[in-house]
C-alpha positions as CSV (number, residue, x, y, z in Angstrom):
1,X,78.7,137.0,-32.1
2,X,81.8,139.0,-32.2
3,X,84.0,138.3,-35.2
4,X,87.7,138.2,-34.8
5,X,90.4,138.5,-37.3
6,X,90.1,136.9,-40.6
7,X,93.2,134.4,-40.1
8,X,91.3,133.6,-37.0
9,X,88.1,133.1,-39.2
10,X,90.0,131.5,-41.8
11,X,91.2,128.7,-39.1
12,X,88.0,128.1,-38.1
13,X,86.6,127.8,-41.9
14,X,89.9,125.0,-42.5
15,X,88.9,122.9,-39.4
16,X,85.6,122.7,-40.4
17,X,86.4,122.1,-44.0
18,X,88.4,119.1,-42.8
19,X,85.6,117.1,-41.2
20,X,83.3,117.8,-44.1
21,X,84.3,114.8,-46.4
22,X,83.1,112.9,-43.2
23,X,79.6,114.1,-43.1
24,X,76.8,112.1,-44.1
25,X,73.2,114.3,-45.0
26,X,70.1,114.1,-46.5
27,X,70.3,115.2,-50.0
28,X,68.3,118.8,-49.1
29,X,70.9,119.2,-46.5
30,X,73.9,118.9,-48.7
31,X,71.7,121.4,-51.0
32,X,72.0,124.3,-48.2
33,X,75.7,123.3,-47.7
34,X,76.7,124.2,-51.2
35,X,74.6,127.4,-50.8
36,X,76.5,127.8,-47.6
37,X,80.0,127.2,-49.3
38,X,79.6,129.7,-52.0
39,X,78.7,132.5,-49.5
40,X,82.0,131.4,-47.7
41,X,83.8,131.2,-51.2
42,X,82.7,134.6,-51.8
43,X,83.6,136.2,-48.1
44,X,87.1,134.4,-48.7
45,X,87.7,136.4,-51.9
46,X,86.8,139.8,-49.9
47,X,88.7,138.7,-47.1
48,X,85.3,140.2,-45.5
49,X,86.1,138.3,-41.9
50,X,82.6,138.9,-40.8
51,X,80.8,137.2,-43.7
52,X,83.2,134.5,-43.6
53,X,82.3,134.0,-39.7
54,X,78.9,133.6,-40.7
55,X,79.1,131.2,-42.9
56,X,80.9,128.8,-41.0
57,X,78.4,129.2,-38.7
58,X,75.5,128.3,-41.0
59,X,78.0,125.4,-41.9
60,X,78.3,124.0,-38.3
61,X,74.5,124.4,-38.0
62,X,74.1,122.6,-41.4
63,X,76.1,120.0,-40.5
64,X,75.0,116.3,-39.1
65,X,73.3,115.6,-36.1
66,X,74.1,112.9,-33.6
67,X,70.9,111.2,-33.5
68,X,69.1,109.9,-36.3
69,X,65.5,108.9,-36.2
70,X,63.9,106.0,-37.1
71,X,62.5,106.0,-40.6
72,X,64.4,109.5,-41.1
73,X,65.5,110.6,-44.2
74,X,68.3,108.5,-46.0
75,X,71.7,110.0,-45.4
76,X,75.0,110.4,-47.8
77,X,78.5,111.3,-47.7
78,X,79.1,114.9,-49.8
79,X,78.3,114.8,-53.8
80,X,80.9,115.1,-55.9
81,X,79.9,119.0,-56.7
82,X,79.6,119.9,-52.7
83,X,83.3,117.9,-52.7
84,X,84.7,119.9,-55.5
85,X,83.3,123.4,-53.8
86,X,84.8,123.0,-50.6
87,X,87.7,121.6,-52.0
88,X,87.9,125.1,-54.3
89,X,87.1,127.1,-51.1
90,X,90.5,124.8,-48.7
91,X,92.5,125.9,-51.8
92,X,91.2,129.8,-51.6
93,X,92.1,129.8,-48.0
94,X,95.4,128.5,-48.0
95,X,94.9,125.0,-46.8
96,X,95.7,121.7,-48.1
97,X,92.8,120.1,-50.0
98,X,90.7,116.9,-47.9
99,X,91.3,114.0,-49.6
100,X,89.7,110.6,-48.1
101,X,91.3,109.6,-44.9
102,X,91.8,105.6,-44.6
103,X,89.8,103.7,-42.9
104,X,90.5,102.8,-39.4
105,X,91.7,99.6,-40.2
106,X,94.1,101.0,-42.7
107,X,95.2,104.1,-40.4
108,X,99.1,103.4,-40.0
109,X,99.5,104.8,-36.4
């Protein structure tokens, strides 16, 4: 995988960041995201663009899937700690912090 430049990297790390609050995972799952998130957290500070690819990579992998079987394990949305990380990481990267979007219903457009 060829790693471009870091504000490319760091575009790619804010998009995905965005959709996280969205996500819905077994609780082991949400384990290896936070593990996930402080690698990023700690490519960010380097500015090391490489490591920062990565770990959005092991992030997309980490995220949900689209089909959930029968029986599977229970899912929920982030804990509050996974929340707070990613929220810490947005912040490092010079984006705006998620906060919850409104429900469809509520969605003024």
């Amino acid at each position: 995988m060829s790693t471009g430049s870091f504000d490319t990297v760091r575009a790619d790390a804010l998009e995905l960041l965005g959709v996280l609050a969205d996500w819905r995972l077994a609780p082991a799952r949400w384990d290896r995201v936070a593990e996930v998130l402080a690698a990023a957290a700690e490519a960010a500070a380097g500015r090391d663009a490489e490591a920062l690819d990565a770990a959005v990579g092991e992030l997309e992998l980490a995220g949900p899937v689209r089909i959930t079987r029968i029986g599977g394990t229970p899912t929920e949305p982030p804990p509050p700690a996974v929340r707070e990380r990613a929220n810490h990481l947005v912040h490092a990267l010079g984006g705006a912090p998620a906060g919850p979007r409104p429900a469809p219903e509520d969605d003024p457009r």
